[in-house]
N, C-alpha and C positions, 0 to 999 in steps of 0.2 A: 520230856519237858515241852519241846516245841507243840507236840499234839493237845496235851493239856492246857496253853496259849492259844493255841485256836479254838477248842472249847470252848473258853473264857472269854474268848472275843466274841464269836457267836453269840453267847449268852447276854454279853451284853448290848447286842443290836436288836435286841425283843426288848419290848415293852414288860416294863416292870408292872407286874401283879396291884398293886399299889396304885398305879397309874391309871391302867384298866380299868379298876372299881371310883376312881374317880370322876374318867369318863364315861360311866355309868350313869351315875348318880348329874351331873352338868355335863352333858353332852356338848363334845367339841370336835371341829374339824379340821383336820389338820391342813387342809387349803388355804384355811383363814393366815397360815404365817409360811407360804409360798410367794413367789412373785405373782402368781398368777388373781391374787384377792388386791380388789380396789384401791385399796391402802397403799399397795407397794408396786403396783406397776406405772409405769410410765404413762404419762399425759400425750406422749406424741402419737399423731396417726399415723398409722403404717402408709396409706395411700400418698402423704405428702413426701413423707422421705425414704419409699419402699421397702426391703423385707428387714427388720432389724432385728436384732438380738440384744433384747434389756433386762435389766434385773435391778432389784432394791428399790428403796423407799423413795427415789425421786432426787437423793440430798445427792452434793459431791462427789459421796462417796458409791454412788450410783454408777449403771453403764446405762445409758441412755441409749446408746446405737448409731447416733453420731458421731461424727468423725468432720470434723471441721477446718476447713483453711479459709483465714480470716485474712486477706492480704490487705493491708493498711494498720492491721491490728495494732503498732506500738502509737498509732496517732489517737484525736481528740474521742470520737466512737468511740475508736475501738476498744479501747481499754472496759468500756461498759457490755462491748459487745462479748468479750470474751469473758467478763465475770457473771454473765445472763447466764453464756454456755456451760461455764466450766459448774456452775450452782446445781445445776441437775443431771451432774453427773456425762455431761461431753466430754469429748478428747478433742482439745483444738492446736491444731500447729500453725504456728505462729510463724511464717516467714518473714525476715529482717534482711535488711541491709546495710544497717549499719552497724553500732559499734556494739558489744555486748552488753554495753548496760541498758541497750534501748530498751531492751522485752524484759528487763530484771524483775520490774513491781507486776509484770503479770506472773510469773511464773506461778506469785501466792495465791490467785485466783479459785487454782482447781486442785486437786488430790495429787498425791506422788504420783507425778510421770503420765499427770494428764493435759499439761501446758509444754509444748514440744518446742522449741525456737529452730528454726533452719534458715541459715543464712542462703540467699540465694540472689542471683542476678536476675531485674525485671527487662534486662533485652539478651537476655536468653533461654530460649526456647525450652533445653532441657532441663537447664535449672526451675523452671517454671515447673514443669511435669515433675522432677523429683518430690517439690514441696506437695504435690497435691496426687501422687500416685497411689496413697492411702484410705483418701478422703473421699464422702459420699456427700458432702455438701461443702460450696463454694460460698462463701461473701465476699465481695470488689467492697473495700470500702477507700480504696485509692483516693487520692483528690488532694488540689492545693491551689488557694485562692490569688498565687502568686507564680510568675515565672521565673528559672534560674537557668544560669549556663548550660545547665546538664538536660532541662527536661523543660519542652513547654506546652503550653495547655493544651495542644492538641494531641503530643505523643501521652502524655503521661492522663487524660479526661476519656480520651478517644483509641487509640491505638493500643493500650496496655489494656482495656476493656476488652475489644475487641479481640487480643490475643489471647486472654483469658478465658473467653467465649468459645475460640474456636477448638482450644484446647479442651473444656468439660465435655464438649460436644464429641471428641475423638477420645475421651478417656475411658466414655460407658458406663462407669459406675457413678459416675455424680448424678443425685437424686435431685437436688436443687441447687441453685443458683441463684442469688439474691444479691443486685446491682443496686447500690446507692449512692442516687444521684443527687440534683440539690432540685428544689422548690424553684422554677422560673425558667428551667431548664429549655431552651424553645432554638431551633435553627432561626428565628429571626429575630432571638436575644442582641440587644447593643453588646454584650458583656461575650468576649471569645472566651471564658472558661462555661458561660453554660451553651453556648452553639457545639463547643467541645464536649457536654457534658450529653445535651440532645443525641448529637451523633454517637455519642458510648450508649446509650439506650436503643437506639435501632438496631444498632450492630449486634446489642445481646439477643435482642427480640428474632433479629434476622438470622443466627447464626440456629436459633434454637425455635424454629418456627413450631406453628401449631398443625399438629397432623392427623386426622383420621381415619379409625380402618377402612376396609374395603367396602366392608358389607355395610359402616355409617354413611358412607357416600352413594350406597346401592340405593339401602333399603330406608334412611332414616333414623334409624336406631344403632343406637351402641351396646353392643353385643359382651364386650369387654369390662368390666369395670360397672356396668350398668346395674340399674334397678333391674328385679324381678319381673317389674312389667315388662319393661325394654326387652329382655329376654321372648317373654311368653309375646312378643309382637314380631318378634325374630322368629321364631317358630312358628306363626302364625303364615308370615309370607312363605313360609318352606315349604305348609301345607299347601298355598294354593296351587303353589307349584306341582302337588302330588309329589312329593318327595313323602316317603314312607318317616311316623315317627322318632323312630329308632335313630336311623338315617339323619332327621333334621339334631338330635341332639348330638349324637357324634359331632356331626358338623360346628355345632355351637361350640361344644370342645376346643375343637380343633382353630376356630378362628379367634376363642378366648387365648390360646396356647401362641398361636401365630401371627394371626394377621393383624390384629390393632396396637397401634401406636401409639404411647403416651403423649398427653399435650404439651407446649413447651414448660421445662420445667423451672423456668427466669420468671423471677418478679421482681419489678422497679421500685424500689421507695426514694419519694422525692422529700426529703426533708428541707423545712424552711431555715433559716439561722438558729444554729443551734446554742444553746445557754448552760452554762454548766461549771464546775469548777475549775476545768481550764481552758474556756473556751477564748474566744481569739477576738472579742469585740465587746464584751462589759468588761476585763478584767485590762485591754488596751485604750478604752475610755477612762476608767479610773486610775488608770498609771498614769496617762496624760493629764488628766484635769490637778491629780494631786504634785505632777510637778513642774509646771506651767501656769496652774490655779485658772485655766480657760479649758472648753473645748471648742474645736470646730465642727460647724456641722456643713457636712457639703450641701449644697444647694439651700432652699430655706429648713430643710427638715422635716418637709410636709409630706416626703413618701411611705407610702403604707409598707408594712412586715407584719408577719406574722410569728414573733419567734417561739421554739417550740427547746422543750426539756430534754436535752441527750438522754436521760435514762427511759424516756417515753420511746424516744426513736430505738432505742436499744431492743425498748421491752416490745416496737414492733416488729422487728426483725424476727425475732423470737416465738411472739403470736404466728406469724406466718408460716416458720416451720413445723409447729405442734398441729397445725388446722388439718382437715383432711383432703387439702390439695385443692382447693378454692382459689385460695390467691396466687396459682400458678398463671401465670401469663396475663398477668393485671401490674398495674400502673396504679400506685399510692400514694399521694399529695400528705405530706405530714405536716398539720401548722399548730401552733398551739391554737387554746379555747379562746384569745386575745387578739384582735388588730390594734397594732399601737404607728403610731408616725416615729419619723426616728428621734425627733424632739422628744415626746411622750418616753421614748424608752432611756433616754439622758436624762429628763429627768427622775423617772423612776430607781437610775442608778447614781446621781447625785442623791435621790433622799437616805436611801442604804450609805452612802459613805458619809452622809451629814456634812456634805459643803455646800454652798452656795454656788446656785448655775449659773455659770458665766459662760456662755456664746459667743462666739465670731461665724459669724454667718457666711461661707465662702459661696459666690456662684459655682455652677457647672462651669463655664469657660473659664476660670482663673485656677480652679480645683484641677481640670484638665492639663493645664498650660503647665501646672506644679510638680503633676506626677509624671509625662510625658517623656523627660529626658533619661529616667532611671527605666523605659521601655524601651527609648530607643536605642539606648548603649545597652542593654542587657547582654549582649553577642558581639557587641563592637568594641569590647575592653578587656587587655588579659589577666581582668582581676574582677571576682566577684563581688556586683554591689552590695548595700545594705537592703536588708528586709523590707518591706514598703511597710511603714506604720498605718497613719492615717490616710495618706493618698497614696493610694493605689488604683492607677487607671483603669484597671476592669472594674475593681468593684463599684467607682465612681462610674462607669457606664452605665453598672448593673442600678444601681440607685437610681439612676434618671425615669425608672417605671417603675410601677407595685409590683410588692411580693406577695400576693395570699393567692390559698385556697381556690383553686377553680370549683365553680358553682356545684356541678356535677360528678368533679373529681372523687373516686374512693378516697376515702377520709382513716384515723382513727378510729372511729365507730364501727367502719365494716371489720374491723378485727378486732373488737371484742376491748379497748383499750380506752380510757379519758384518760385525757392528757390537763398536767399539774396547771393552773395556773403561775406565773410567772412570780409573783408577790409571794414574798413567804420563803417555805426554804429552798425551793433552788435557786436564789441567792444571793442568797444568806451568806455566803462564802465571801461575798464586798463586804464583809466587816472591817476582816483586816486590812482594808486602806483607812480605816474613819483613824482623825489624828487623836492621837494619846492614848489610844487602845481602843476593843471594842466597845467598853462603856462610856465612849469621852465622841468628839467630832466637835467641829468648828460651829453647827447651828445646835448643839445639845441645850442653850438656855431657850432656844425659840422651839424645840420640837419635841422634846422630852419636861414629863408634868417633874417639878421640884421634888412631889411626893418618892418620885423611883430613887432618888439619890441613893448612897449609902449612909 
């Protein structure tokens, strides 16, 4: 019986008769429903995130090859950051520290057992390496625009980067690392969270410098990874050496094999204020203006910004790991396609909630004076204070100068991305403050034509 079972099994691992005369008559190849046909492999290049192993159509249900630790992931990004990843097919772990419902709405993100949660402490060393001793690519998306008992802008912008850093650096397997920092970021910022955020960007850059092989620093040319020219120029100085040419390609071998060194594998993205459905400054304008019926604006509100769509900044995160290792050791300014003043952008967020802009114009020096006391007790009282709403002394600092775009700055465009304008749906989501529902608000007889009624 058993041997009649394997007969029967062999037989049926031959192509049916049937089938044969088929593809005869329409010739077909069976590559075309492999991973290895257009259709089903993977978008990322090997060069950016090294040797992978991917399979399937690109969807969730995909291996992509990555392997991801997103540390910030349960905040404002990241939640986009890790729905970009887990859509084609990554595996991202999610380190948390706080309570288990943080990482819950990710987990729906990606396929069974492709959203990992690991609790872990960020001032401990090997809790740090546990989350990420799997993983071949890092994103820092740490940051908070306010200080607390526990953590302040300097350990939590600058020291948790840097130990991040020092750590992919000593793991060896992390292919990239992608530090996101904020738009204005400068050491001789007024604002201590971007002088903290600056100094988290040199620290990446430093920890993970830019290195060349031997022979690029000899001869010129990169032997390694290089064009076919670069090569046939490499072989060329062997010749005049009289090095026999058997002998020069050995050699070429030999110093593809050993001697060169990838370049660092850190890129910065600096995004401007981001906007989104839970972002932290249209949705804390609109809760203020609708119950208070005023906003303030610090200073007169004639500072420029440039604000920019979370899911843009998401989707550049992303572009940068699929590219073929371009934007390794480069520095990325993300603004939206808009400059608006901060006025300009309260108003654009009283027209979405259809109230009436009401102003209180605060100075710099009163704005200051305001926020001051809730910075100076921060560490001098054995009770945590409240959140800083409106005044918040950094970012009242940070206001006192423009946010956009430097002139020269890699932008959106060099990766391949337009970013949404502002108007429109992202957001859309200020509906739910307009009073009486989304089709009602306090200016609907002055903004809306008679004809839209019901």
């Amino acid at each position: 019986m058993q041997a009649i079972s394997r007969r029967l099994g062999h037989q049926s691992l031959k192509p049916a008769a049937s089938l044969s005369s088929f593809k005869s008559i329409y010739p077909l190849s069976d590559h075309h429903y492999g991973a290895d046909h257009q259709r089903h492999a993977s978008s990322l290049a090997a060069k950016g995130v090294g040797h992978l192993i991917r399979k399937g159509t690109g969807g969730r249900s995909s291996v992509s090859g990555i392997v991801a630790t997103v540390f910030g992931a349960t905040g404002f990004l990241g939640r986009y950051v890790v729905q970009q990843l887990a859509k084609m097919g990554s595996q991202v772990l999610v380190p948390f520290r706080g309570s288990e419902d943080s990482h819950r709405h990710l987990k729906l993100m990606g396929d069974l057992g492709q959203i990992v949660p690991m609790k872990y402490n960020p001032r401990d060393e090997n809790s740090i390496k546990a989350v990420m001793a799997k993983a071949n690519v890092v994103i820092n998306l740490i940051g908070r625009d306010h200080e607390t008992r526990n953590y302040s802008f300097e350990e939590l912008n600058h020291g948790m980067t840097e130990q991040l850093a020092m750590i992919s650096k000593e793991h060896g397997g992390i292919m990239r690392f992608i530090q996101v920092s904020c738009l204005g970021a400068s050491a001789s910022s007024p604002s201590r969270m971007l002088r903290a955020k600056a100094a988290g960007e040199e620290a990446v850059l430093r920890e993970m410098p830019e290195k060349r092989g031997i022979l690029e620093m000899s001869f010129g040319c990169k032997p390694y990874g290089g064009s076919t020219l670069q090569k046939q120029i490499f072989i060329m100085h062997l010749s005049i050496l009289a090095i026999p040419l058997e002998w020069s390609i050995l050699l070429l071998l030999l110093v593809e094999r050993f001697c060169y060194l990838d370049p660092t594998k850190a890129t910065v993205m600096k995004p401007a204020v981001m906007i989104g459905t839970e972002d932290r400054i249209l949705n804390r304008w609109a809760h203020f203006a609708k119950k208070y019926s005023f906003l303030p604006l610090i200073g007169d509100g004639s500072t420029k910004i440039q604000p920019v769509y979370v899911v843009d900044v998401a989707a550049a995160i992303i572009a940068a790991l699929k590219d073929d290792g371009s934007s390794m050791g480069k520095v990325y300014e993300l603004g939206g396609p808009e400059i608006f003043t901060v006025q300009e952008l309260a108003d654009l967020m009283h027209d979405v909630i259809r109230e009436w802009p009401r102003y209180v114009k605060v100075p710099f020096p009163i704005a200051k004076a305001l926020a001051t006391p809730r910075a100076v007790l921060i560490n001098k009282v054995p009770f945590p204070l409240p959140t800083p709403n409106i005044f918040n002394l950094d970012e009242i600092n940070a206001l006192t100068i423009d946010s956009v775009v430097s002139e020269n700055a890699l932008t959106f465009n060099d990766l391949g991305i337009v970013p949404h304008k502002l108007k429109g749906y992202p957001i859309e989501f200020l509906i739910s403050y307009r009073k009486g529902g989304p089709q009602f608000g306090s200016t609907i007889s002055e903004r809306v034509s008679p004809d839209s009624f019901p």
